[in-house]
C-alpha positions as CSV (number, residue, x, y, z in Angstrom):
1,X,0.0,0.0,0.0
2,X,1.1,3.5,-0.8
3,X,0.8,7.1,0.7
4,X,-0.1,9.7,-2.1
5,X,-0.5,13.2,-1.4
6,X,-2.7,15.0,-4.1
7,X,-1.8,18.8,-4.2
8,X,-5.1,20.4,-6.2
9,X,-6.6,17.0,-4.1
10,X,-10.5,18.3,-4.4
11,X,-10.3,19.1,-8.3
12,X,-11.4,17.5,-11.5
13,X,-8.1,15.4,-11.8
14,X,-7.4,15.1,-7.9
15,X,-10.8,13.5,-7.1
16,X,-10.4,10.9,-9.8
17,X,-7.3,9.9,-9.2
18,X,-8.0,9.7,-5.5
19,X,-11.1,7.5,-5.9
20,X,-9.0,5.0,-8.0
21,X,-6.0,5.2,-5.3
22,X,-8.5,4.2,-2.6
23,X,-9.9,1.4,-4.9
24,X,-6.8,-0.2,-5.6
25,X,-5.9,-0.6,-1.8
26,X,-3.8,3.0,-1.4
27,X,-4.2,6.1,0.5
28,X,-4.8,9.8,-0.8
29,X,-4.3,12.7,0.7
30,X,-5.8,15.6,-0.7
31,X,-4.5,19.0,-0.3
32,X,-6.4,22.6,-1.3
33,X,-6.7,25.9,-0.7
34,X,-10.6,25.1,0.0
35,X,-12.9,22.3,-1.1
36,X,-14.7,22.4,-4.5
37,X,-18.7,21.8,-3.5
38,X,-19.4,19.7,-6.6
39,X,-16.8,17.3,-5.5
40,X,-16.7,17.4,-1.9
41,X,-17.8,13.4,-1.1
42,X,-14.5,12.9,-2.4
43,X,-12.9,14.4,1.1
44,X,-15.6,11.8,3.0
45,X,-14.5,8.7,1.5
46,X,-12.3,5.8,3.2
47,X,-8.8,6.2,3.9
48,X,-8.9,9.6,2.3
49,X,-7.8,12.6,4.2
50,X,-8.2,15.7,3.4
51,X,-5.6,18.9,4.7
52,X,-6.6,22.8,3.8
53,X,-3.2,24.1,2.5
54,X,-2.0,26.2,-0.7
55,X,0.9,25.5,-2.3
56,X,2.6,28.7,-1.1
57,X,2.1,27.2,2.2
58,X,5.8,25.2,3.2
59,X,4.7,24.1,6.5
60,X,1.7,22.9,6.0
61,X,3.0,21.1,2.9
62,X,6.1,19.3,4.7
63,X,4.0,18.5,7.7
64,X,0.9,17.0,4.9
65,X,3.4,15.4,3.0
66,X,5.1,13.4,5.8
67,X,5.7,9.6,5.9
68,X,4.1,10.0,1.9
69,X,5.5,8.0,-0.8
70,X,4.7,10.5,-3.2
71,X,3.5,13.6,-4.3
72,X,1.4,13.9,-7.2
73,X,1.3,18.0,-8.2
74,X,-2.2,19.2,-9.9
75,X,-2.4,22.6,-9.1
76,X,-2.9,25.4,-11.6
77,X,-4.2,27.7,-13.1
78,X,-5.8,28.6,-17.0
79,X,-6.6,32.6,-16.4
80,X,-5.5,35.9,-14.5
81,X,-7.8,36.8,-11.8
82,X,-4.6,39.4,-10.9
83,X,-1.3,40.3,-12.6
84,X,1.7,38.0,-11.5
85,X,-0.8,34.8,-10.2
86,X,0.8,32.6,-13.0
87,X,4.1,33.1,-11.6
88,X,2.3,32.8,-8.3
89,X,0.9,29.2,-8.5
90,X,2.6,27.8,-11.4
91,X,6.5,29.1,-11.0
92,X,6.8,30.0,-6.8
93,X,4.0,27.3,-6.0
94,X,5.8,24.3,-7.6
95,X,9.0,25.6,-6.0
96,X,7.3,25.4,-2.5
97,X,5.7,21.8,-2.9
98,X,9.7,20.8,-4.3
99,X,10.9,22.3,-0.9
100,X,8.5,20.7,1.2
101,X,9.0,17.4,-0.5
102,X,12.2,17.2,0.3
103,X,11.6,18.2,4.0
104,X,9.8,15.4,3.7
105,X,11.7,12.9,2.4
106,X,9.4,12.0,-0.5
107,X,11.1,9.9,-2.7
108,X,8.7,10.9,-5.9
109,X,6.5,13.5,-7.5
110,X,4.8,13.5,-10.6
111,X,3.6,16.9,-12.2
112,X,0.9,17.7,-14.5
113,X,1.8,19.7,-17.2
114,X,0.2,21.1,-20.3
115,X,1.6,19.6,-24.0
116,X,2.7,22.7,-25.6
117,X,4.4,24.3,-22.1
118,X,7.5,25.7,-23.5
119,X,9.3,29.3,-22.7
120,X,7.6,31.7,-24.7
121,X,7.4,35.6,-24.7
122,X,3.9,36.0,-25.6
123,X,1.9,33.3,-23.0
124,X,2.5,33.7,-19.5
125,X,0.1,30.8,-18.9
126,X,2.8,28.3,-21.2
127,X,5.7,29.9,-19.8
128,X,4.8,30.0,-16.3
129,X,3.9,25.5,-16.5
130,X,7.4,25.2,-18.6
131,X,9.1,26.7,-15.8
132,X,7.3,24.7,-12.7
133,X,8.7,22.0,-15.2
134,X,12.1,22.6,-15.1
135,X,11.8,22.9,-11.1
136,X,10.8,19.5,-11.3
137,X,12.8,18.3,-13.7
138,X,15.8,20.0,-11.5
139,X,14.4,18.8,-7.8
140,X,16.8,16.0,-7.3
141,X,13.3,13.8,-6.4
142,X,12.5,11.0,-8.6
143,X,10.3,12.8,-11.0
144,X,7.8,12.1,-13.6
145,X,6.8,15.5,-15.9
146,X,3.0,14.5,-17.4
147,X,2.3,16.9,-20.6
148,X,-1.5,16.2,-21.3
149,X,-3.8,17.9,-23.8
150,X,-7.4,18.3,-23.2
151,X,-8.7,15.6,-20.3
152,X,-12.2,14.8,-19.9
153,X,-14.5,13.5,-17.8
154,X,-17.1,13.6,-14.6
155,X,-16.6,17.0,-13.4
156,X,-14.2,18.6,-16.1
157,X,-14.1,21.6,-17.8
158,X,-14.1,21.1,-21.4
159,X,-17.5,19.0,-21.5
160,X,-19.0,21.3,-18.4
161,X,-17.9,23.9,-20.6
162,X,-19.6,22.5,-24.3
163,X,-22.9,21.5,-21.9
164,X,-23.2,24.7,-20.8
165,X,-22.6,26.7,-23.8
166,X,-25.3,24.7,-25.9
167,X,-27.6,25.3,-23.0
168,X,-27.6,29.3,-23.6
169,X,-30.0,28.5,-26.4
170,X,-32.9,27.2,-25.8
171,X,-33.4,25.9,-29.6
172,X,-30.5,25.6,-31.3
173,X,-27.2,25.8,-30.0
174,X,-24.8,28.1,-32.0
175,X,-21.0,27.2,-31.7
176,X,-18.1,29.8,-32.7
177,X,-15.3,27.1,-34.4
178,X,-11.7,28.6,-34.0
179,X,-11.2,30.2,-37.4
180,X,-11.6,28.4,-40.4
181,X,-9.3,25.6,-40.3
182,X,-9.4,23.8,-36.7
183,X,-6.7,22.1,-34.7
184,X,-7.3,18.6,-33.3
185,X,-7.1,18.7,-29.6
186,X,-7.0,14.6,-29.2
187,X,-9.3,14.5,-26.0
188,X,-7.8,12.6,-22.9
189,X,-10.6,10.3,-21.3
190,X,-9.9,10.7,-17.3
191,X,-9.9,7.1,-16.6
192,X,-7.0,6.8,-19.1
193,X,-5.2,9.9,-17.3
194,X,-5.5,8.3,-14.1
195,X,-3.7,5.0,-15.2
196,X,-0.9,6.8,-16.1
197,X,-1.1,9.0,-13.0
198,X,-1.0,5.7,-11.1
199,X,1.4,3.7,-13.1
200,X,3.9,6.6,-12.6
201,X,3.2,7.4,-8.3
202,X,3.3,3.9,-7.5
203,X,4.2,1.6,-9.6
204,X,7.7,2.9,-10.7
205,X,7.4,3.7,-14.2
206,X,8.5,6.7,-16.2
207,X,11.1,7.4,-14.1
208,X,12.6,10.7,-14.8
209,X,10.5,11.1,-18.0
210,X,9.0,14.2,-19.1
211,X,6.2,12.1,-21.2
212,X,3.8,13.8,-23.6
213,X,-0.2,12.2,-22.9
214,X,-2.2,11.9,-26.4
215,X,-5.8,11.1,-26.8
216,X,-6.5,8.3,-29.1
217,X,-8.7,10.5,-31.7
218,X,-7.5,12.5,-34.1
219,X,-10.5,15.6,-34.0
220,X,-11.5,19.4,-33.7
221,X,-13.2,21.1,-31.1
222,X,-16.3,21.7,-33.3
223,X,-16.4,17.7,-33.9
224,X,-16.7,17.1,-29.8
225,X,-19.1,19.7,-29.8
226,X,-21.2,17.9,-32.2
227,X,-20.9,13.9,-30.5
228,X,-21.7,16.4,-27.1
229,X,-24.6,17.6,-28.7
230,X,-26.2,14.6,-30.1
231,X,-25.8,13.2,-26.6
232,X,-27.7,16.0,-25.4
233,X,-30.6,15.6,-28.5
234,X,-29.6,19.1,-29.1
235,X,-29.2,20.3,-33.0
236,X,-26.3,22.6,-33.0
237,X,-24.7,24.7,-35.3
238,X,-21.2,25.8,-35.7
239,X,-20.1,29.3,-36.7
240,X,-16.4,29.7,-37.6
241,X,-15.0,33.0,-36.0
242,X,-11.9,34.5,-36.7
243,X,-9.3,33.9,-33.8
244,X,-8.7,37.8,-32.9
245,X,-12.6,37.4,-32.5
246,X,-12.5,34.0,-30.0
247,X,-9.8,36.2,-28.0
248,X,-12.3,39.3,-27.6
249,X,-14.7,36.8,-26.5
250,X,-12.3,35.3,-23.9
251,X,-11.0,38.4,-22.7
252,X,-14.9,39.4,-22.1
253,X,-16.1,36.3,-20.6
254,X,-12.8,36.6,-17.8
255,X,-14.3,40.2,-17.5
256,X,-17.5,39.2,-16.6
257,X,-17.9,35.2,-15.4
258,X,-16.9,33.8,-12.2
259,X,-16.2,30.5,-14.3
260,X,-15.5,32.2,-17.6
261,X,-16.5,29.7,-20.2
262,X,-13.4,30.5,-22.3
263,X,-10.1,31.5,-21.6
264,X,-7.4,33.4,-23.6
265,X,-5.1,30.8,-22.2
266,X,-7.7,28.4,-23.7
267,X,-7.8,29.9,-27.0
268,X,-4.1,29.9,-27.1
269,X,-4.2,26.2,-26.5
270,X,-6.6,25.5,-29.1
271,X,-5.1,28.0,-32.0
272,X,-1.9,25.7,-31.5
273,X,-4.0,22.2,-31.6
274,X,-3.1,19.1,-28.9
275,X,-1.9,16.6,-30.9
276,X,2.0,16.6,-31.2
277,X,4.8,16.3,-28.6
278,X,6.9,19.1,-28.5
279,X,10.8,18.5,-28.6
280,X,12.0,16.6,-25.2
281,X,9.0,14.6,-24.5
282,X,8.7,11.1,-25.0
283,X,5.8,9.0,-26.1
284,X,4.1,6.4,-23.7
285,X,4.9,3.1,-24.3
286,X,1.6,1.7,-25.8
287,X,0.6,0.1,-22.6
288,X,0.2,3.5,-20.9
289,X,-1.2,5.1,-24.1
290,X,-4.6,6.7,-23.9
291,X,-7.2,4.4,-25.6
292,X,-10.7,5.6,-24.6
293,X,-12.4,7.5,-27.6
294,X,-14.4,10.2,-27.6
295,X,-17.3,8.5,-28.1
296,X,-20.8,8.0,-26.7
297,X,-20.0,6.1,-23.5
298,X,-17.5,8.2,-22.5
299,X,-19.4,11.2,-22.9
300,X,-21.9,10.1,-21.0
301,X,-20.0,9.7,-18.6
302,X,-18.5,12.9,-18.2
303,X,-21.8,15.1,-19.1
C-alpha cells in the first residue's frame, strides 16, 4: 500500500485519481486551498484525508506530505484573476511543494503539465507550467513531468464547458469554431489519465520522463461539440469565427464570469492544436497510451 499526497486534491483530476487510489488498496491525501462543493464526497470517502493548504504554504505542505511515498502536483491555473498569479501558483507554487517534499523525504513527485508548455514571450500561462517544469525536472526527487492535452471527464471543464454553452440557447445551439481551419485537440478520457497518473506514483514507471499524454482521436473542437450535442438531442450549429474574434470573447467572458467559459489561455491552447509532442517529450509506451475514444460512452459519462 502507498501514501499519495494529491496537491489540487479536491479538483477535477485530484478526485479521480484519488477515488481510483483508494480502490486499488492506497491512501490519498488531498491538499487545497478550499474544497470544490461539486466534488466534496471525495474528502468523505475511506482512507482519504483531506488537509486545507496552498501551495505557497511550506509548513503545511512538509508537515501533509510526511511519511508519503509521493507527491502527485495538480495545481494550476488557465486565467489571471490578478497580474503576476501565473508566476504565483505555477512558478513559486511548484517551487514550494519541491521544498517541502524534500523536507519530507518524498522519494517521488509527478507533475501535471500542459503539452505545448515551453518558454515563450507571448503566453505567460505556457511559460509559467514550462518553468514549474524545469523545477521538477531539477528537484533531485525521482520525477515524472506529465504533458496532457485536453482531459475529460465527470466534473471537467471542457464537457462542463460544451454543456453549458449549448444550453444558452434554448433551440439551437450556436457554436463559434476557431477560425476556419481547426486544430485537433485529441481528448484525454480521465480514466485513461489516471492509469498513467498511477502507473507513474506507485508503480515505478516513467522514471525521470518528461512524457507527452495523447488522446486516441484525431479531432476538432467543433467535432466534440457535435458527438456532445447529439448526446444531449440538441441540433447545433457551428459558426467559424476569426481567432482575434474567439480572444475578444475570452477576454470578455474573464471580465464578466466567475467561471469564464473560455479562456485566452484556452484559445491559445486551441489555436496551436493538442496533438504533437513538443521536442524533449517522449511518447508512452503503448501500454500506458490513452485508448478511450471520444465517443458515446465516455461522454456520458462525463456530461
Amino acid at each position: 500500500m502507498a501514501v499519495v499526497a494529491i496537491t489540487g486534491g479536491t479538483g477535477f483530476i485530484g478526485a479521480h485519481l484519488a477515488r481510483q487510489l483508494v480502490a486499488r488498496g492506497h491512501f490519498a491525501r488531498l491538499l487545497a486551498r478550499g474544497i470544490t462543493h461539486r466534488d466534496d464526497p471525495i474528502t468523505k470517502e475511506p482512507n482519504v484525508h483531506f488537509s486545507p493548504a496552498g501551495v505557497n504554504e511550506e509548513k503545511q505542505l512538509t508537515a501533509a506530505f510526511g511519511g508519503a511515498d509521493a507527491v502527485c502536483h495538480l495545481v494550476g491555473i488557465n486565467r489571471e484573476k490578478n497580474s503576476g498569479d501565473f508566476e504565483k501558483v505555477h512558478v513559486q507554487g511548484t517551487r514550494t511543494v519541491v521544498t517541502a517534499a524534500n523536507h519530507a523525504q518524498v522519494k517521488k513527485i509527478v507533475f501535471v503539465s500542459f503539452i505545448h508548455a515551453r518558454k515563450s514571450r507571448t503566453s505567460g500561462y505556457l511559460n509559467t507550467k514550462w518553468q514549474a517544469e524545469e523545477i521538477i525536472r531539477n528537484s533531485m526527487l525521482d520525477y515524472t513531468v506529465l504533458k496532457p492535452g485536453m482531459v475529460y471527464g465527470h466534473g471537467d471543464q471542457m464537457v462542463a464547458s460544451i454543456v453549458d454553452g449549448l444550453h444558452m440557447f434554448p433551440v439551437v445551439g450556436f457554436w463559434p469554431t476557431l477560425g476556419l481551419l481547426e486544430r485537433p485537440i485529441n481528448p484525454i478520457f480521465i480514466d485513461d489519465m489516471v492509469d498513467i497518473l498511477i502507473a507513474s506514483l506507485v508503480e515505478g514507471q516513467l522514471s525521470n520522463k518528461t512524457m507527452a499524454v495523447i488522446g486516441p482521436d484525431k479531432i476538432g473542437l467543433s467535432t466534440c461539440v457535435r458527438r456532445v450535442a447529439k448526446e444531449m438531442k440538441k441540433p447545433v450549429l457551428p459558426i467559424p469565427m476569426p481567432l482575434l474574434g474567439q480572444y475578444m470573447m475570452a477576454k470578455w467572458m474573464e471580465n464578466v464570469m466567475t467561471e469564464p467559459l473560455l479562456s485566452v489561455a484556452q484559445v491559445r491552447m486551441l489555436s496551436e492544436g493538442m496533438d504533437k509532442p513538443l521536442p524533449g517529450c517522449e511518447v508512452l509506451p503503448a501500454d500506458l497510451a490513452p485508448k478511450t475514444p471520444f465517443s458515446s460512452k465516455s461522454i456520458r459519462a462525463s456530461i
